[in-house]
N, C-alpha and C positions, 0 to 999 in steps of 0.2 A: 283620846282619839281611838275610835273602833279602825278596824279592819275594812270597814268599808268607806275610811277618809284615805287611805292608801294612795301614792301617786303611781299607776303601774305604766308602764311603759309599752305600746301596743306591738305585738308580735306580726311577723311577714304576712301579709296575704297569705301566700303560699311558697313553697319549698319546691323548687324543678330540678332535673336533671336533665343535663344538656350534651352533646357530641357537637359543639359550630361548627357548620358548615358554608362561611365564606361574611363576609363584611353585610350584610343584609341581617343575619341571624346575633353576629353580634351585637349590631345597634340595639336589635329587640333585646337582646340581655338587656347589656349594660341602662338602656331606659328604665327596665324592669327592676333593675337591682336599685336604679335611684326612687323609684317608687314602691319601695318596700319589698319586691318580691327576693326573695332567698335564692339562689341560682347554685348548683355544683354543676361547672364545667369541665370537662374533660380535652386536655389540649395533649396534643403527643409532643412533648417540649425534652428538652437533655436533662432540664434540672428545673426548681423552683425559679430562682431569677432570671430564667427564659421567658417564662411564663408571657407575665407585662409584655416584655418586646415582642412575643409570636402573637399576646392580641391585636398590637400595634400592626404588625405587617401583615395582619390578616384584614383591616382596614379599621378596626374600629378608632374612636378619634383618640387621642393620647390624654385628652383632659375626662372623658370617661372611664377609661380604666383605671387611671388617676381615681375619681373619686368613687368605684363600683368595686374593685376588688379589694377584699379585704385580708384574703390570706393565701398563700396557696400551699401545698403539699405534694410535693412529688414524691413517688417510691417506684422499686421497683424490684422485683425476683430473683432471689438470688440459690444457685442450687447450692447444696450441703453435701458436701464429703460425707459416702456410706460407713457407716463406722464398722462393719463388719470388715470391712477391706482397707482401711486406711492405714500408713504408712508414710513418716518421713521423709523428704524427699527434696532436693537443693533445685528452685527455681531457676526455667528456662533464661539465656541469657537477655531476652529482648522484656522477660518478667522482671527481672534482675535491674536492668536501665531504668525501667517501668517505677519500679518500686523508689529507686534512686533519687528519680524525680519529684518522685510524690510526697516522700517519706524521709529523703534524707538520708543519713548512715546510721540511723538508729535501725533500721530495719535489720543490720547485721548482728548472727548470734541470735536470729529467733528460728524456733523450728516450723518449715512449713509441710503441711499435711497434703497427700490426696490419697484419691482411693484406685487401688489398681486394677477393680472390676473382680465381683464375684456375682453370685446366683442371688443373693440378695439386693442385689441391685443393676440385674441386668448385662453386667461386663461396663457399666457404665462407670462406675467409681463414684454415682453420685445417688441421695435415697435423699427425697425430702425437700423441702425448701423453707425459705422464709425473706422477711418483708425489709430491705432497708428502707428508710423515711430521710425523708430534708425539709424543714418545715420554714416557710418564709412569711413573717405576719408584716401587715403594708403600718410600719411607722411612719411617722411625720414625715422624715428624710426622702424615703421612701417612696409618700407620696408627691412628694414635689418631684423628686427625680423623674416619675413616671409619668406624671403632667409634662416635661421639658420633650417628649418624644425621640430623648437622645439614648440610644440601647448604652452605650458606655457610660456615660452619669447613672444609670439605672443598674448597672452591674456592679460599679464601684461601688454603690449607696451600699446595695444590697451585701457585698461582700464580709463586713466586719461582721455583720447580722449571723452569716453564716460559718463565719471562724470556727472551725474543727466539728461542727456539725451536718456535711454534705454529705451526700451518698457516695462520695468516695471514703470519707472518713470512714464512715458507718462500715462500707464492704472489706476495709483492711482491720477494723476491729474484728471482726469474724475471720480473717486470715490469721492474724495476728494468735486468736483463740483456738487456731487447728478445726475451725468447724468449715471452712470454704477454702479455695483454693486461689491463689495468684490470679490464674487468668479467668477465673470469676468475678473478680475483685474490677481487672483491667476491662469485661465484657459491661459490667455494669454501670462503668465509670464512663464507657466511650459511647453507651446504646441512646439514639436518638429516637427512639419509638417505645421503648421501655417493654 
């Protein structure tokens, strides 16, 4: 069999990139993605498994999202401790609670960093940034939960999926590594606009 008995499997129309702007603009997605077209939406959501529910309550129907979204990806910016200024330092008491909750008593016995502001970085204590990720791909479970239009079925599905992978995890690995600070960690974990 040559090369040209090949079965290939036909690629999107086309690839868009979207900002939705209200229940009218998703149907056209979500149509669009049943009909082949490729769509990156941009949704201002807390986290990956927001996602589904904020297309839900933005109108589009549940059994669409259901079968149109395939993955989604949240990140979000996290500043870096200037190493020119950086310095040990025993977390605020309500970071301290924070951390508690999050993390548990493991978090005791580690060192946390910040920077106490130099010419190198402004008096800010901070030079730099980088990308925390939460990556959520729509498995079976998944998509049934997100067919049922119930935000709780769709958050529990989603949660195992996301066991020690969310961008909170991600921002206390960088705590944890003296590269970011406690309440960088708790800005990133609580920011609903990203």
């Amino acid at each position: 069999m040559g090369a040209h008995n090949r079965v290939r499997q036909p690629g999107p129309a086309r690839v868009e990139l979207h900002r939705p702007r209200g229940a009218r603009a998703l149907i056209v997605l979500t149509h669009g993605a049943g009909g082949g077209v490729e769509s990156v939406d941009l949704l201002a959501v807390r986290d990956a498994a927001s996602a589904a529910i904020r297309l839900v309550d933005m109108g589009a129907p549940s059994y669409m999202v259901a079968s149109s979204l395939h993955a989604v990806l949240a990140q979000r910016l996290l500043r870096l401790v200037c190493e020119s200024c950086k310095e040990e330092h025993r977390p605020e008491p309500h970071a301290e609670r924070w951390l508690e909750a999050h993390f548990g008593e493991q978090w005791a016995g580690h060192r946390f960093m910040r920077g106490r502001g130099c010419s190198h970085c402004n008096g800010t204590g901070y030079a730099g940034r980088t990308g925390v990720y939460e990556m959520l791909e729509m498995a079976p479970e998944l998509v049934r939960a997100a067919g049922l239009a119930d935000p709780n079925a769709f958050a529990e599905a989603a949660r195992p999926q996301l066991e020690g992978r969310t961008l909170t995890d991600r921002a206390l690995e960088l705590v944890l590594a003296g590269r970011t600070t406690v309440s960088e960690a708790i800005r990133v974990a609580t920011d609903v606009e990203g």
